[in-house]
C-alpha positions in Angstrom: 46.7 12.9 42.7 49.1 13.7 45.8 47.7 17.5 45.4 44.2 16.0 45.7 44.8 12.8 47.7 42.5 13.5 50.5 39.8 14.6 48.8 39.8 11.6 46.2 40.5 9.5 49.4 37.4 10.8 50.5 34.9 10.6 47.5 36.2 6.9 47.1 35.6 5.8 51.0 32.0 7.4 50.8 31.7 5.6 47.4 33.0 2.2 48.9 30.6 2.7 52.3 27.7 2.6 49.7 28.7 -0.9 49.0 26.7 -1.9 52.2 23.0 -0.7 50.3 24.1 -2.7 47.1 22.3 -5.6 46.3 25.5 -7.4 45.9 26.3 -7.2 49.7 22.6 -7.7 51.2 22.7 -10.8 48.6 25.3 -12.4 51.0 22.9 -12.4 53.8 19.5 -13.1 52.1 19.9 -17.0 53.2 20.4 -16.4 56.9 17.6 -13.5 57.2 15.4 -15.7 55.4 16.2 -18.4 57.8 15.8 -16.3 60.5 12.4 -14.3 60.2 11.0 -17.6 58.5 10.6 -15.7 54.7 9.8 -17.4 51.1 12.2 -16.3 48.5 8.8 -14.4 47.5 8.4 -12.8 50.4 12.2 -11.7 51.0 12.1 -10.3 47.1 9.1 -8.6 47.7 10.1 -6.7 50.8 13.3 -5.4 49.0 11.5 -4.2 46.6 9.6 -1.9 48.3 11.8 -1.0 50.4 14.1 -0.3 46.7 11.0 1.8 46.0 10.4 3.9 48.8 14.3 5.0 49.4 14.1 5.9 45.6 11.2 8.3 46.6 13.0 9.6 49.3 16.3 10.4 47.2 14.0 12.9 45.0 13.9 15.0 48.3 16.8 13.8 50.4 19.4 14.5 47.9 18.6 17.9 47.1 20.4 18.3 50.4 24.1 18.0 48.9 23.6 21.5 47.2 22.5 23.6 50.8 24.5 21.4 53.4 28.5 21.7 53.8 30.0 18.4 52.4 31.5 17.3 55.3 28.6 17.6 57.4 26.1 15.9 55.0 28.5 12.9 54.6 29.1 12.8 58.4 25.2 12.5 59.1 25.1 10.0 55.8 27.6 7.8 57.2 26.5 7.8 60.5 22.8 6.6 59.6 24.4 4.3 57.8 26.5 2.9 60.9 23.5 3.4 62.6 20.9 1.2 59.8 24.4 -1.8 59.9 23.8 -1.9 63.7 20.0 -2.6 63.5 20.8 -4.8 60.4 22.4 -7.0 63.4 19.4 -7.0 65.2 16.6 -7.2 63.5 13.9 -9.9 64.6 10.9 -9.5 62.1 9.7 -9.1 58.5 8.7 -5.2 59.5 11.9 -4.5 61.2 13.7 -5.8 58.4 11.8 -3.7 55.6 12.1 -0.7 58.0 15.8 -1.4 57.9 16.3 -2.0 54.0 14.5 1.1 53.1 17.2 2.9 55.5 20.4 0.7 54.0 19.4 1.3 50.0 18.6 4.9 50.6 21.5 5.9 53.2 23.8 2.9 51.4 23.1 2.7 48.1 21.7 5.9 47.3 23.5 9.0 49.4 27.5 8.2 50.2 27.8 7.6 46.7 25.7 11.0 45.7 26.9 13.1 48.3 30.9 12.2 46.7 30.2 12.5 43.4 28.0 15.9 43.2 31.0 17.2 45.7 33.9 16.4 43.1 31.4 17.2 40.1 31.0 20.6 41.8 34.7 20.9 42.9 36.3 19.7 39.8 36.3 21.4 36.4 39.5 21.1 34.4 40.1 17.2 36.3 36.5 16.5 36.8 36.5 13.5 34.9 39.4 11.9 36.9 38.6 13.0 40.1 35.1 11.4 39.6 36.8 7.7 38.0 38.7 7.8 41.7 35.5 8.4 43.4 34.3 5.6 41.4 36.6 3.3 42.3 35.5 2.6 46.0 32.3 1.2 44.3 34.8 -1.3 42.5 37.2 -1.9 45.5 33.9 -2.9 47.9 32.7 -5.5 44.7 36.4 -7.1 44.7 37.0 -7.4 48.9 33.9 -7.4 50.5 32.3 -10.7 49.1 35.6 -12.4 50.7 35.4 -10.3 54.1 31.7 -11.3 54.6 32.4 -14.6 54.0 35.4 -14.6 56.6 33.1 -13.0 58.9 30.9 -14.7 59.1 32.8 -17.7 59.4 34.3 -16.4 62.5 31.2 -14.1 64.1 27.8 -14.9 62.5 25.8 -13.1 60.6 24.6 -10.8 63.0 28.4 -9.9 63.9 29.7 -9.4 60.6 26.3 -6.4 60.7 28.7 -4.9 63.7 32.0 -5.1 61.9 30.3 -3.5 59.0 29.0 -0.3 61.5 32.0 0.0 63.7 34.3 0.2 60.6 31.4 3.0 59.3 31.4 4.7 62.3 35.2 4.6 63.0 37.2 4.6 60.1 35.3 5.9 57.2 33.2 8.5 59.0 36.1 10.7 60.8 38.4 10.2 57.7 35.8 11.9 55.3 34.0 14.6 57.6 38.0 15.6 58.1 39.2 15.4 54.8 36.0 17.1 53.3 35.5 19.9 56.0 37.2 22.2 53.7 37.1 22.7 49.9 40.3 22.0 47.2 41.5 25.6 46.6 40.4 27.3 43.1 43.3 27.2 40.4 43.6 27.4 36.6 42.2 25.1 34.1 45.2 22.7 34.0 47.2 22.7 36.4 44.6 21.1 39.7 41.4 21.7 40.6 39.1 24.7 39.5 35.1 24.9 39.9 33.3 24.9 37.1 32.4 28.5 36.5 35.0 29.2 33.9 35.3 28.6 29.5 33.5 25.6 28.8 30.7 25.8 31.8 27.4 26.1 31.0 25.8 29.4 30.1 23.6 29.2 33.4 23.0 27.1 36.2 19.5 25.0 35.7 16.9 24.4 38.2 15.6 21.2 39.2 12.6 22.1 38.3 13.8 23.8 34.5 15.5 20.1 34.2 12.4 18.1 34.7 10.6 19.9 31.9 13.5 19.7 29.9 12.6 16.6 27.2 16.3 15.9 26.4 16.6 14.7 30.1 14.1 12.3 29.5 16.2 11.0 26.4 19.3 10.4 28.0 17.5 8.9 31.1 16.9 5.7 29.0 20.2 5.4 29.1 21.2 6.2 32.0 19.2 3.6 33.5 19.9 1.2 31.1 23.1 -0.6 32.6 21.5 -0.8 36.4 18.1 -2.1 35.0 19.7 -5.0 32.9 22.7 -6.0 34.6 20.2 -6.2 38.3 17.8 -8.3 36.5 21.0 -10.5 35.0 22.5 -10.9 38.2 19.6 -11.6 40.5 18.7 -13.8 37.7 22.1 -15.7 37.2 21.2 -19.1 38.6 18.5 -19.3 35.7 20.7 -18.0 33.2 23.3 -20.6 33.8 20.9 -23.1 34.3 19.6 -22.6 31.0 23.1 -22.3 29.3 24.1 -25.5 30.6 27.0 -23.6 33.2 27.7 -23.9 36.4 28.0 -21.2 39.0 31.3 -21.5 39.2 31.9 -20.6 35.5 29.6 -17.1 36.8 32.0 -16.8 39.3 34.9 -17.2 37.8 34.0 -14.6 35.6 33.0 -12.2 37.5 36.3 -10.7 38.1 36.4 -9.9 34.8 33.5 -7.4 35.3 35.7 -6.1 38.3 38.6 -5.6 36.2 36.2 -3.7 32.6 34.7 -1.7 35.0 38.1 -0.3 37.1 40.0 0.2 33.5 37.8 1.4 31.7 36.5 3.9 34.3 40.0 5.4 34.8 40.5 5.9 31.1 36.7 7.5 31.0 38.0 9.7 33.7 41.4 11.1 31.3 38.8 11.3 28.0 36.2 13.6 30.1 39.3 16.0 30.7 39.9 15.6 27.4 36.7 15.9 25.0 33.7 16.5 27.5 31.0 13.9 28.5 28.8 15.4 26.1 31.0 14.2 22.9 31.7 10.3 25.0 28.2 9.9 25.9 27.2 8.4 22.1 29.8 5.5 22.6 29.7 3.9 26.6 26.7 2.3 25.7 28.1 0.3 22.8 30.2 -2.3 25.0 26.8 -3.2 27.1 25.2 -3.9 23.8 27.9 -6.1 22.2 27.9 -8.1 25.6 24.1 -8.9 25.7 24.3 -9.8 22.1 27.0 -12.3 22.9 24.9 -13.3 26.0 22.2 -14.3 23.9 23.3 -17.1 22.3 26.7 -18.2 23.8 27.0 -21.4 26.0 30.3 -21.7 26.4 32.4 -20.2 29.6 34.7 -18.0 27.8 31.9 -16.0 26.2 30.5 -15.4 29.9 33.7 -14.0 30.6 33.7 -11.4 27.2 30.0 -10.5 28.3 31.4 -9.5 31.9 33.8 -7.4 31.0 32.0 -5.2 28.7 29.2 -5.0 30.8 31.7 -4.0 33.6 33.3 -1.5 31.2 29.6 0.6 30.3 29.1 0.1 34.2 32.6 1.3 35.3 32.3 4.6 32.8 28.6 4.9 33.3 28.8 6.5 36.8 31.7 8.7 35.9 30.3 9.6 32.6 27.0 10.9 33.7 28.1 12.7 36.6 30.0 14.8 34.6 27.1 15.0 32.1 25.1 16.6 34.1 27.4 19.7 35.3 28.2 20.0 31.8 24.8 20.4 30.3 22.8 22.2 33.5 25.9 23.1 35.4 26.8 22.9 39.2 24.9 25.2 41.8 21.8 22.4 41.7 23.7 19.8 40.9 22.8 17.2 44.1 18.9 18.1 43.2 19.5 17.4 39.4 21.2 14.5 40.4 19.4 12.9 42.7 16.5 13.2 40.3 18.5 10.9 37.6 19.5 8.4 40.8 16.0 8.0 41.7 15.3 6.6 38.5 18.2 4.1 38.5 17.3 3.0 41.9 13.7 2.3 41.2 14.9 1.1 37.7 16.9 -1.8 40.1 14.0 -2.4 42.5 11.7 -3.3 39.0 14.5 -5.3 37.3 14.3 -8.5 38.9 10.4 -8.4 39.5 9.9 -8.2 35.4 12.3 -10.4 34.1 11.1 -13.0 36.8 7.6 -12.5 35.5 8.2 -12.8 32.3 10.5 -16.4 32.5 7.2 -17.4 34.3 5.0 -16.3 31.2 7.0 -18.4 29.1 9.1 -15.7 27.5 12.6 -17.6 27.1 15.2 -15.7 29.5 17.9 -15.7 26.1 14.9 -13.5 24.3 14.8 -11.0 27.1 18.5 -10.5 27.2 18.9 -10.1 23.3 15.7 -7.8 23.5 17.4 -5.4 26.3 20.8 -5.4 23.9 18.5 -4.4 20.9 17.3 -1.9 23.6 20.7 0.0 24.4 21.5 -0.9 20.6 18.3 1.8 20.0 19.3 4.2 23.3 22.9 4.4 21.1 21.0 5.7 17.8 18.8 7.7 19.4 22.2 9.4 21.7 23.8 9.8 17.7 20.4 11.6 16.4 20.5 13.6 19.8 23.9 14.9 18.8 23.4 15.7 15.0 20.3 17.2 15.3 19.3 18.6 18.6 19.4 22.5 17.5 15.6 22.5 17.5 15.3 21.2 20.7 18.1 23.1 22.4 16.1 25.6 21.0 13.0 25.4 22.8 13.9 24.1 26.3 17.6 26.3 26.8 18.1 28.9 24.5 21.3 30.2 26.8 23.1 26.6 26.3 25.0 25.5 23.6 23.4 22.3 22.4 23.5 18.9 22.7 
């Protein structure tokens, strides 16, 4: 960690800035901009979504950027559109401005901090990839647990609209000049063990896979339903919530007071991912992170009482904590590093449209009549499925390996 420290510092500050594209954070302001531009709750849900839509688009091309640019300077122009999309945030007037400016906060918030840091430690990292990529993580977790709080302060004290140009000048000042510094030049190569090495040595793929040899590749496809799994559910829980708790008889206060208990599965459990990648490979882990989402929705189903919220939290947070971690590392280890950012931000552009569709289906099927308890046992059965299917994938992939990699070692 000291060897390391400032480019983990790094990878988690570019992780944290993303915070300011998650639904989490725009979700604090959604009253006042409604308020403001004069918007239904229709009309507000309807603009994020496309605007959730089209950035996913753009990540497809946009992110295959992280394997051709230096680090440093793709992160510096990342962070400072993102300042840049904060500062309009504060001063946006209309419902086209405000879609204009959505579409630039999910793709250069939600989407590119985090994929810029993670497909640079991926890349960097071999023998501590898995640990260097639970730090990164961790500034998705840390802007979760202190930013709710902050905004609230802030606006308190400023407005809205000012708490849009804390958000930008701390972008522009802090965060921006710490990373483009601290990235502008690469952790030195070493052995295996002892600090960081890239990932050209025993254990790395036989080749390095095109984007294009990964799209035609069916066992992408496979572990996609799971990748997507977590973000798809847990948005359409979340934006949901009020219902939920209406219909369980809870308050949400109980949802609150549980919440930190996602906070906490997610950190642990991501830092522990991070030491079992080192140890066995993302390949051999990928069966089980699943398994805690599935228990939780189960639970979810049918429980009423506050303390089950609170279990269903924190295993959700702990297949959500290991789930970026996890399938970052995936990917180098299957199709290797040189196209990472393009492989990757193929699998992000999934997950991001897979969060712009959550709320819109669940929300459509309440109205239908289709109890919101049957939806959430339905998506654990789901990930209950997605977990066989990972075990089949595991014992019995030779034929498959066979056809779309014959240079790789299998699945």
């Amino acid at each position: 960690m000291r060897r390391n420290a400032r480019w983990l510092a790094a990878g988690f500050l570019l992780s944290f800035a993303s915070s300011l594209g998650q639904t989490f954070y725009i979700a604090l302001f959604a009253a006042d901009l409604r308020a403001e531009i004069g918007l239904t709750h229709g009309g507000f849900g309807g603009l994020y979504t496309a605007a959730t839509l089209a950035s996913a688009a753009v990540m497809v091309w946009l992110g295959r950027y992280a394997d051709t640019i230096p680090v440093h300077r793709l992160a510096g122009l990342v962070l400072a559109a993102l300042a840049a999309t904060a500062l309009a945030m504060s001063v946006v007037h209309s419902a086209v401005t405000l879609l204009v400016v959505l579409f630039a906060l999910r793709l250069f918030g939600q989407g590119m901090p985090g994929h810029v840091a993670t497909t640079a430690m991926a890349r960097w990292y071999r023998a501590e990839r898995g640990r260097a990529l639970a730090v990164t993580g961790l500034g998705r977790a840390a802007g979760g647990v202190v930013l709710p709080g902050s905004v609230v302060l802030a606006v308190a004290l400023v407005g809205w609209r000012g708490s849009w140009i804390i958000a930008a000048a701390v972008t522009a000042l802090v965060i921006l000049p710490w990373c483009v510094l601290a990235l502008s030049r690469a952790p030195a190569v070493s052995d295996t063990t002892g600090g960081p090495a890239f990932a050209d040595g025993p254990g790395a793929p036989a080749r390095d896979w095109t984007r294009v040899e990964v799209a035609r590749d069916p066992l992408f496809y496979a572990l996609l339903l799971g990748v997507v799994a977590p973000p798809f559910i847990l948005t359409g829980i979340f934006f949901h919530a009020a219902h939920i708790m209406e219909v369980k008889h809870l308050s949400m206060t109980d949802y609150a007071a549980a919440f930190p208990m996602y906070a906490m599965g997610s950190v642990v459990v991501a830092l522990c991912a991070g030491w079992a990648i080192d140890r066995w490979g993302a390949v051999r882990l990928v069966t089980f992170y699943l398994m805690p989402l599935a228990a939780g929705l189960v639970i979810l189903s049918w429980a009423e009482a506050p303390v089950w919220l609170s279990v269903f939290m924190g295993l959700a947070g702990a297949s959500d904590g290991t789930s970026a971690t996890l399938v970052s590392a995936l990917w180098a280890e299957l199709y290797g590093t040189k196209h990472l950012g393009a492989i990757r931000s193929l699998a992000l552009a999934a997950v991001v449209a897979s969060t712009a569709i959550a709320p819109g289906v669940m929300g459509y099927l309440v109205d239908a009549g289709v109890a919101i308890e049957l939806q959430i046992l339905a998506a654990g059965l789901h990930v209950i499925a997605v977990v066989a299917l990972f075990s089949a994938l595991r014992a019995g992939t030779g034929r498959l390996r066979a056809r779309a990699a014959p240079s790789r070692a299998h699945f």
